[in-house]
Each structure stands twice: as C-alpha cells, then as structure tokens.
ZARODO-73682 format. One line per field, with one value per residue (C-alpha): residue in three letters; chain; x, y, z; residue number from 1. Coordinates in nm, 3 decimals. Example, Ala and Ser with C-alpha at 12.3 -4.5 7.8 and 13.67 -1.06 7.14 Angstrom:
2
resn = c(ALA,SER)
chain = c(A,A)
east = c(1.230,1.367)
north = c(-0.450,-0.106)
up = c(0.780,0.714)
resi = c(1,2)
REM end
This chain:
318
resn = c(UNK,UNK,UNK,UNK,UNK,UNK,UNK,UNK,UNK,UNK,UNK,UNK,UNK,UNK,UNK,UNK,UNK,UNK,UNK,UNK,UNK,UNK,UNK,UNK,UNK,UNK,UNK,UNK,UNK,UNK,UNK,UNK,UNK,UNK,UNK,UNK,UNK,UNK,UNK,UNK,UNK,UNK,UNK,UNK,UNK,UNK,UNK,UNK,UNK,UNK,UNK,UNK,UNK,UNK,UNK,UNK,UNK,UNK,UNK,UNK,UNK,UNK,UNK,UNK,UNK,UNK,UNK,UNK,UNK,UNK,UNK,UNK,UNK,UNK,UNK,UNK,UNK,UNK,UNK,UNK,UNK,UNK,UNK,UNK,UNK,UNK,UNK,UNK,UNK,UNK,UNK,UNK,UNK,UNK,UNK,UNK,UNK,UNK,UNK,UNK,UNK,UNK,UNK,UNK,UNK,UNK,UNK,UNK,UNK,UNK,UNK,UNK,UNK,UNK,UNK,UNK,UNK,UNK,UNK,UNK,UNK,UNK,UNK,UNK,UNK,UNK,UNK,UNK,UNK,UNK,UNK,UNK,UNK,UNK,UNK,UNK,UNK,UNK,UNK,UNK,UNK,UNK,UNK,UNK,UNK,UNK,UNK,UNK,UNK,UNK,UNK,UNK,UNK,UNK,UNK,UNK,UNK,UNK,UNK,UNK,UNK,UNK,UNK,UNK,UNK,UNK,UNK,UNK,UNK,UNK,UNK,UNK,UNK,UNK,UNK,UNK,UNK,UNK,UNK,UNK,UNK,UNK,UNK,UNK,UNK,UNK,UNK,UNK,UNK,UNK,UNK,UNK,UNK,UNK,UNK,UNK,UNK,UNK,UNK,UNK,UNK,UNK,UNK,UNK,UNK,UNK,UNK,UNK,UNK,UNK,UNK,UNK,UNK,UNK,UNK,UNK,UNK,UNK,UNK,UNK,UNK,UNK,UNK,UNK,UNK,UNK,UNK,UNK,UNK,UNK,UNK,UNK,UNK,UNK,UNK,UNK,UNK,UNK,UNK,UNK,UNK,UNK,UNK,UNK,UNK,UNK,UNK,UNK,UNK,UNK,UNK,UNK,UNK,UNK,UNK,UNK,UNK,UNK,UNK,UNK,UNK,UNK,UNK,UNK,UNK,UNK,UNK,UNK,UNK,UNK,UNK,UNK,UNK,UNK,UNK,UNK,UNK,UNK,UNK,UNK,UNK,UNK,UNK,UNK,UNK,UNK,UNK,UNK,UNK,UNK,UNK,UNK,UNK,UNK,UNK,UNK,UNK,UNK,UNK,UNK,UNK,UNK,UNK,UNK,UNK,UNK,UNK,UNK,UNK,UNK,UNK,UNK,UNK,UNK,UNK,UNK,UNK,UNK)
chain = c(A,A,A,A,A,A,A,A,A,A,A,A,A,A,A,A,A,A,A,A,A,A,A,A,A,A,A,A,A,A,A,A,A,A,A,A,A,A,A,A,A,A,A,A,A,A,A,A,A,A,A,A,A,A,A,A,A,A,A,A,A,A,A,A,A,A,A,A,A,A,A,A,A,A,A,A,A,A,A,A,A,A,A,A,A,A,A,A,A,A,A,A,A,A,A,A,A,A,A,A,A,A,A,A,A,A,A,A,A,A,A,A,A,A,A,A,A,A,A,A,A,A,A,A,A,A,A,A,A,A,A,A,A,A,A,A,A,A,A,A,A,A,A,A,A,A,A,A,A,A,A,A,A,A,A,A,A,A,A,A,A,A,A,A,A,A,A,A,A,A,A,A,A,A,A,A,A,A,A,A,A,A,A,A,A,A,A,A,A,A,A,A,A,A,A,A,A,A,A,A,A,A,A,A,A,A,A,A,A,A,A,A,A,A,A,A,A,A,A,A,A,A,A,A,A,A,A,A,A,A,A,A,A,A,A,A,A,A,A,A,A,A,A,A,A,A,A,A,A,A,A,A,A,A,A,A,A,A,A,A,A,A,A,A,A,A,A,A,A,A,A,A,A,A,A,A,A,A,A,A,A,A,A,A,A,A,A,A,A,A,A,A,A,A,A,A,A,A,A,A,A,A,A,A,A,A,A,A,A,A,A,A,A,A,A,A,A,A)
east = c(0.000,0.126,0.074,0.095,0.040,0.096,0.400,0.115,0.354,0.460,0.054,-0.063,0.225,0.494,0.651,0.454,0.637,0.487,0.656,0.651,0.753,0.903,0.652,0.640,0.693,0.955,1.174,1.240,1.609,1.545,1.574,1.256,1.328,1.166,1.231,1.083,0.976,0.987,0.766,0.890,0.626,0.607,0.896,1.298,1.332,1.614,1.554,1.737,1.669,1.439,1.351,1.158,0.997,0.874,0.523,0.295,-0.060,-0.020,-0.244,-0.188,-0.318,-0.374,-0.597,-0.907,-0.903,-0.747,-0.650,-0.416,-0.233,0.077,0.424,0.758,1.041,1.280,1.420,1.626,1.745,1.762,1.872,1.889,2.127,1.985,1.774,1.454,1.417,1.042,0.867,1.175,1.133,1.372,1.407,1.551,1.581,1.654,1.713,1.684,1.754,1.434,1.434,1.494,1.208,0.920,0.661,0.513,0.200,0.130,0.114,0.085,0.015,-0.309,-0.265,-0.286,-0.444,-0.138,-0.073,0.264,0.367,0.648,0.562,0.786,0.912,1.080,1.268,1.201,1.223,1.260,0.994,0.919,0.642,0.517,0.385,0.086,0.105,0.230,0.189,0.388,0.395,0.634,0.656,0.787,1.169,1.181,1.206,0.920,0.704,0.845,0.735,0.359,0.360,0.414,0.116,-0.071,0.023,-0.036,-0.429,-0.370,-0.545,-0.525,-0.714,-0.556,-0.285,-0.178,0.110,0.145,0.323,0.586,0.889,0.835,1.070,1.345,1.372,1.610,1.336,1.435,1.150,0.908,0.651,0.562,0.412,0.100,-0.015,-0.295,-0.371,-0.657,-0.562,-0.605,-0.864,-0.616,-0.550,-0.897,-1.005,-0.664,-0.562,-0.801,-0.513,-0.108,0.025,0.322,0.589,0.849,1.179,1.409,1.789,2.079,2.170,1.858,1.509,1.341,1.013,0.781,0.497,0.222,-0.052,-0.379,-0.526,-0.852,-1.078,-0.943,-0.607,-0.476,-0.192,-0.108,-0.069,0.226,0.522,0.812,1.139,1.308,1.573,1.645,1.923,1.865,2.050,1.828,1.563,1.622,1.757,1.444,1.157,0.961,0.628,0.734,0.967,0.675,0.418,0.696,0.704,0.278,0.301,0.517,0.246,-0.007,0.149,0.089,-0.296,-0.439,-0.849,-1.090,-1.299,-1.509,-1.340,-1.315,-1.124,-0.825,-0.690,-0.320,0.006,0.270,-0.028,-0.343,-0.578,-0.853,-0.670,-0.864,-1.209,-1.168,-1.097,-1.193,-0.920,-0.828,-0.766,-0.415,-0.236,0.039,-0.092,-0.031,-0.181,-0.286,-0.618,-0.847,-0.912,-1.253,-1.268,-1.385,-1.177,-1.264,-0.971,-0.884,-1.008,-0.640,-0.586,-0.421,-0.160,-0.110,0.134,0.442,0.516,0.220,0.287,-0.024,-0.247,-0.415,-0.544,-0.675,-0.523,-0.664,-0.929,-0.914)
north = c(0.000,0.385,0.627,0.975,1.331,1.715,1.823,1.968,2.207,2.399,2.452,2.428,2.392,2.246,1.887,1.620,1.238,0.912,0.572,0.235,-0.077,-0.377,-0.656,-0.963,-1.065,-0.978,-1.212,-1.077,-0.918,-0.904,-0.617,-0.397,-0.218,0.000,0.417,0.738,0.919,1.285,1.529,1.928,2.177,2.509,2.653,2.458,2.356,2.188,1.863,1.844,1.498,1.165,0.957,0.635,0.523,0.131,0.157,-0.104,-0.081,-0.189,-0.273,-0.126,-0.175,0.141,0.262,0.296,-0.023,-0.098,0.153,0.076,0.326,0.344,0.282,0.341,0.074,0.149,0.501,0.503,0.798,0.725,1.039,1.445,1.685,1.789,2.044,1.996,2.205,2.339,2.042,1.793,1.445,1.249,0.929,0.766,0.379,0.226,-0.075,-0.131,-0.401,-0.437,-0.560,-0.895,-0.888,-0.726,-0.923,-1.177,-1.078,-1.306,-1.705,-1.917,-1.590,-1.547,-1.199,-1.245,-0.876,-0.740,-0.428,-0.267,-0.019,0.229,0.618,0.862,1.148,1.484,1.781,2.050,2.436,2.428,2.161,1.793,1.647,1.304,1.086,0.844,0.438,0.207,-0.115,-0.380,-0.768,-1.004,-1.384,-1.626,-1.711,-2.127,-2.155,-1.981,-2.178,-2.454,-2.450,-2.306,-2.630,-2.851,-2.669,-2.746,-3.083,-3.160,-3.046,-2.697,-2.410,-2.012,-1.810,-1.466,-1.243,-0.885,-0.671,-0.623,-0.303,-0.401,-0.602,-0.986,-0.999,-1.199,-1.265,-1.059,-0.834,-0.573,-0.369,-0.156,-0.453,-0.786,-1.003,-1.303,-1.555,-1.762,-2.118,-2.282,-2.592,-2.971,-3.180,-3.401,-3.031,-2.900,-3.019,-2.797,-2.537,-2.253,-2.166,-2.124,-1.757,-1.817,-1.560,-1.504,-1.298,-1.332,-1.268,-1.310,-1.634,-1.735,-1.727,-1.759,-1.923,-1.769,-2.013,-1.933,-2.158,-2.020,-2.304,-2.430,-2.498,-2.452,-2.606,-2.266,-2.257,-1.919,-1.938,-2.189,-2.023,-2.135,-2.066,-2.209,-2.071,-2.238,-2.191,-2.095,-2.372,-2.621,-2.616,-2.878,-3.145,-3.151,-3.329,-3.025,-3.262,-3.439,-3.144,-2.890,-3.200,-3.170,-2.822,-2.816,-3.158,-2.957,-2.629,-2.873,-3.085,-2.762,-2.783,-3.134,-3.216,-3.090,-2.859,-2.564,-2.421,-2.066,-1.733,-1.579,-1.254,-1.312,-1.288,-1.114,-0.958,-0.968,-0.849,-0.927,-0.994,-1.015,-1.207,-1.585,-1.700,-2.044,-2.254,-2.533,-2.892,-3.001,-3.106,-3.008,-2.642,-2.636,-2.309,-2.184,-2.010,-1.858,-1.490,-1.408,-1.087,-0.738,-0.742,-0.374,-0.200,-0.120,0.280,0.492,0.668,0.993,0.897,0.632,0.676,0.756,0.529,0.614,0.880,1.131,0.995,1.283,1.002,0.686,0.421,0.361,0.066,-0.189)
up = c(0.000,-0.083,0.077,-0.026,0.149,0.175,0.374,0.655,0.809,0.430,0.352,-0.017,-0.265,-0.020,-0.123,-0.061,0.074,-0.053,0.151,-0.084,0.064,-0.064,-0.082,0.127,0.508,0.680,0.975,1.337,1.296,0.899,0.659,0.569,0.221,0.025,-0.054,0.016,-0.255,-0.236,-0.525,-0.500,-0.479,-0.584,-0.425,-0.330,0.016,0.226,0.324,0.631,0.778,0.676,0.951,0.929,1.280,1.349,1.564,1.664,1.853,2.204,2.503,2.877,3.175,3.405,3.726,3.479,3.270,2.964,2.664,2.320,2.113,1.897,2.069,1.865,1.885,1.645,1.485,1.181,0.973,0.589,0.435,0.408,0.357,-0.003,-0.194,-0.283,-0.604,-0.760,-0.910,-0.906,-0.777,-0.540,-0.461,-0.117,-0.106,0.276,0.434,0.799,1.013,1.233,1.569,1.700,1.928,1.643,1.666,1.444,1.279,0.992,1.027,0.729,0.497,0.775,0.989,1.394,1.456,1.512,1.389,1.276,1.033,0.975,0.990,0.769,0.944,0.718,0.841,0.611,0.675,1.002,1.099,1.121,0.949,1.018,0.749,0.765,0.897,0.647,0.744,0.688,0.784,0.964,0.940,1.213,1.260,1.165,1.547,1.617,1.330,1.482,1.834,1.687,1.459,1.750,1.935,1.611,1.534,1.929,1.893,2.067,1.840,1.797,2.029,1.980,1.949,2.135,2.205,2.575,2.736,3.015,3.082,3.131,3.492,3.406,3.082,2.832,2.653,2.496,2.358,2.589,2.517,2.413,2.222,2.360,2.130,2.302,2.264,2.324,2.509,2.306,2.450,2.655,2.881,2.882,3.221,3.371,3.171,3.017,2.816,2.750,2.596,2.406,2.439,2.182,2.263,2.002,1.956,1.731,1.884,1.937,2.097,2.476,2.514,2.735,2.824,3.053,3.161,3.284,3.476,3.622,3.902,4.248,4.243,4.457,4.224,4.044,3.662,3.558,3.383,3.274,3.043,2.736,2.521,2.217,1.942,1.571,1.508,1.662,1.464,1.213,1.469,1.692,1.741,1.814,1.872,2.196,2.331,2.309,2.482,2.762,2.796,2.833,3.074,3.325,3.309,3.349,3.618,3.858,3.827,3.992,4.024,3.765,3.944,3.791,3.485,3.516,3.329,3.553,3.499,3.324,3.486,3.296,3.087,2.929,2.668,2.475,2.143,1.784,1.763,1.751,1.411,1.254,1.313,1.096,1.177,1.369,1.094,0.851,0.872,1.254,1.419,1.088,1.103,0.863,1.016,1.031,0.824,0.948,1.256,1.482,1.569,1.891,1.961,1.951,2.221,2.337,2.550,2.838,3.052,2.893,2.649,2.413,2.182,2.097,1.785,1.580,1.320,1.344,1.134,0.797,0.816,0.542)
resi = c(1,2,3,4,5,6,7,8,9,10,11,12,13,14,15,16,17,18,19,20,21,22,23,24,25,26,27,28,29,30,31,32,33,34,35,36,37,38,39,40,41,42,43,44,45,46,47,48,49,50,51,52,53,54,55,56,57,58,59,60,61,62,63,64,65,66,67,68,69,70,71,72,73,74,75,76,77,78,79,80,81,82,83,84,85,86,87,88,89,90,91,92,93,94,95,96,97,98,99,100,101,102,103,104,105,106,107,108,109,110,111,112,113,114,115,116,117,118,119,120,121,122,123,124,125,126,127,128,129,130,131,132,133,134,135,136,137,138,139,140,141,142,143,144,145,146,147,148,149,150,151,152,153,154,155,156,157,158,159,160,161,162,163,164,165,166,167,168,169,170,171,172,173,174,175,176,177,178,179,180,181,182,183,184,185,186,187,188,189,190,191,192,193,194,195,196,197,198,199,200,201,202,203,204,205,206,207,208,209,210,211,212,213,214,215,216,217,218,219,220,221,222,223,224,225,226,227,228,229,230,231,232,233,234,235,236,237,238,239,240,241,242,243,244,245,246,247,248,249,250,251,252,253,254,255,256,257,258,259,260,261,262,263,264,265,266,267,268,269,270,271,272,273,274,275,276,277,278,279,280,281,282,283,284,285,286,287,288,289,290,291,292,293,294,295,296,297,298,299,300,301,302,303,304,305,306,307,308,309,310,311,312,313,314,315,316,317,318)
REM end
C-alpha cells in the first residue's frame, strides 16, 4: 500500500512524501526495504533529515481499565542533507535491520491482529512532518514456526494475538513490550488449563520461550510459567512434537483435580486480542487459522502513561 500526502507544516504547494515498501513478510532481525519518494512543490526547500519510525498498537493496563495506542520501537534515519528544487522528484531507497524482538504478525500468509507499520518522518524548513502508517507484515523465525507447529500438530489451536506493554521480569526483553499468542488448550488439557500464551523474545543467537498456563478450578496454584531458550540452530535437529508435549506436561502438572473451569486474569499480561478466528484442523498447517474478516480495531488513544505517543489520526481501516 502507498501512501501519499501534503507536507502539513509547508501549507498548499509544499513537497509532498509518498513511503513504498518492498513486498512480502519480513523475519524478526530481517531487513525492511523500500524508498521514500519525495515530489517538489512550488517553491525549493532543504531537506534536512528523513527519519523512518517502526510503531505497533499496544495494550496497557492502568488505574481505569485498559486503553491501546501506537508505541515506537525502532528510529532510523535514511537520508537528508539535499535540496529539494520546484517540481523535481527524489528518490531515497533504505534498508533497515528491524528488531529482534518485532513481533510476528502473519502465520501461514493469515494476519494475527497485530498491527505494525512504519511512519515517515521529514525535516524541512525548520519543521518535522510526520507521514501516515504504512503497514507492513512479519513472518515467524523457523524456530518460532516450529514451536507453533508442534502446538498445532499436538491439537492446541489459535485463540488470539496482542502486544502487551511491560517487561516480562526476568527474561532478556528488549522492547518496551511484548508479544502473547494464546492457545486454546487440546482436549487431553482442557479439564486444567483454560489456556497457554506463548511468548516469543528473540535474539541473534537465538530465541526464549515464554509459556504461561492459565489453569482451572481450584487447584490454589497461580498461573504456571516457565522458560526455554532455544538456538537458531536447533531447529532442524528436533523433534519439536514431543519437546513442546513436555514443555505443556510440566504447566499442566501444577494444576491437579478438575474442578469448575473458570477465566483468571493473566500474569505477565493480558488483553482481549482479535475475535476468535476459525481454526483449521491439527495437521500439517499447525496453528494456521483462517481470520474471520472485518476485525474492529482497537479505539487509539491519546496517551497512556508515557510510552504512548499522541495519535491525531486513526489508522486507515481496510
């Protein structure tokens, strides 16, 4: 998708900025390309600085409830330092590195509700202009596919997906949030667990497993967590089907008795994700699902606390 706008802070004939992005998901710690492309209006200016700004919609918990809005994680400056003449045409092409940690918000070519997108900032006479959101998507590293397979494979199926602000205590994060995918347990779980969020914190040697059970009835026990970090290099020598069964029989080994089945609050985070989507039989598609279409986004707010930057515009439905 392009998009393509007025320079708001030069008025009526000013330059206006259009952001095209190479096609196709991205990996965690992969390169996003693409350029900027810049039109001259009716008058030169000095382009002083073009900055392109990762942002994804994230959920926090305050006093009052729950509110989302747009947190940056990653700054990088692509060009400047040239004239701008009347009616000329300029072209910047970038790649950038993105994050280790960015989430993953596309699974089998199906999106998760997770929304990120890269907003174009320009310094120009004196002022900085920010462009619109331009999404783009990001795929699972093989380890991550991996581990969501297993679930799959195992009978486990998608619930949802949401970006969480806060630090997971612990663990090596690195971003000012994170990312919950939640599972809905297989049959052979559902009389203990309510679910297991899957936590993803990838890094250049690697990734650590975050696994969370929410558990039922009254077994007195708080929800189950534990840890695994597992090399890139791992991937292909693993039997990812009975180490992932392993992983879920310790959670589950923490709840005992069936008792009443009941929703708990969620420890290192919650939120109420996308809409259930139909899910598709455990097989070789593993957590695939088919999204149910016309998801609502999330209402943008202001500000929340200080890690949400002010939102003048709502992102583009569609």
């Amino acid at each position: 998708m392009v998009f393509k706008r007025l320079l708001g802070s030069l008025g009526v004939g000013g330059p206006t900025v259009e952001t095209v992005l190479e096609g196709g998901a991205v990996l965690p710690g992969g390169t996003l390309r693409g350029e900027v492309r810049l039109a001259g209006g009716s008058s030169a200016y000095d382009i002083d600085r073009i900055t392109l700004e990762l942002v994804a919609r994230v959920e926090a918990e305050h006093e009052e409830g729950e509110s989302e809005g747009f947190v940056s994680f990653a700054r990088y400056e692509v060009g400047g330092g040239f004239r701008l003449g009347e009616e000329d045409s300029y072209r910047v092409p970038f790649e950038v590195t993105l994050p280790w940690e960015t989430p993953v918000n596309q699974l089998h070519g199906e999106p998760l509700g997770i929304h990120l997108g890269v907003r174009t900032e320009v310094d120009v006479a004196g002022a900085k202009d920010k462009g619109d959101f331009d999404p783009f998507a990001v795929r699972p590293l093989p380890v991550q596919e991996a581990v969501l397979e297993a679930f799959g494979q195992l009978g486990f199926g998608f619930r949802s997906a949401d970006l969480e602000l806060g630090h997971i205590n612990g663990s090596g994060q690195q971003l000012p949030f994170y990312q919950e995918i939640e599972i809905i347990p297989a049959p052979a779980y559902a009389d203990r667990l309510n679910e297991i969020e899957v936590t993803f914190l990838a890094h250049p040697g690697g990734t650590e497993i975050v696994l969370e059970a929410d558990g039922r009835g009254g077994s007195g026990v708080d929800d189950a967590l534990n840890r695994h970090t597992v090399g890139h290099d791992e991937v292909a020598h693993t039997d990812w089907n009975t180490v992932v069964a392993g992983w879920v029989d310790q959670l589950a080994s923490r709840y005992s008795g069936y008792g009443h089945g009941h929703d708990h609050g969620h420890g290192h985070g919650s939120g109420s994700g996308m809409s259930t989507g139909a899910m598709v039989a455990a097989g070789a598609a593993g957590l695939a699902v088919g999204v149910v279409g016309g998801m609502v986004a999330a209402e943008v707010v202001d500000e929340v606390g200080d890690f949400f930057e002010g939102d003048e515009e709502e992102e583009e439905e569609g």
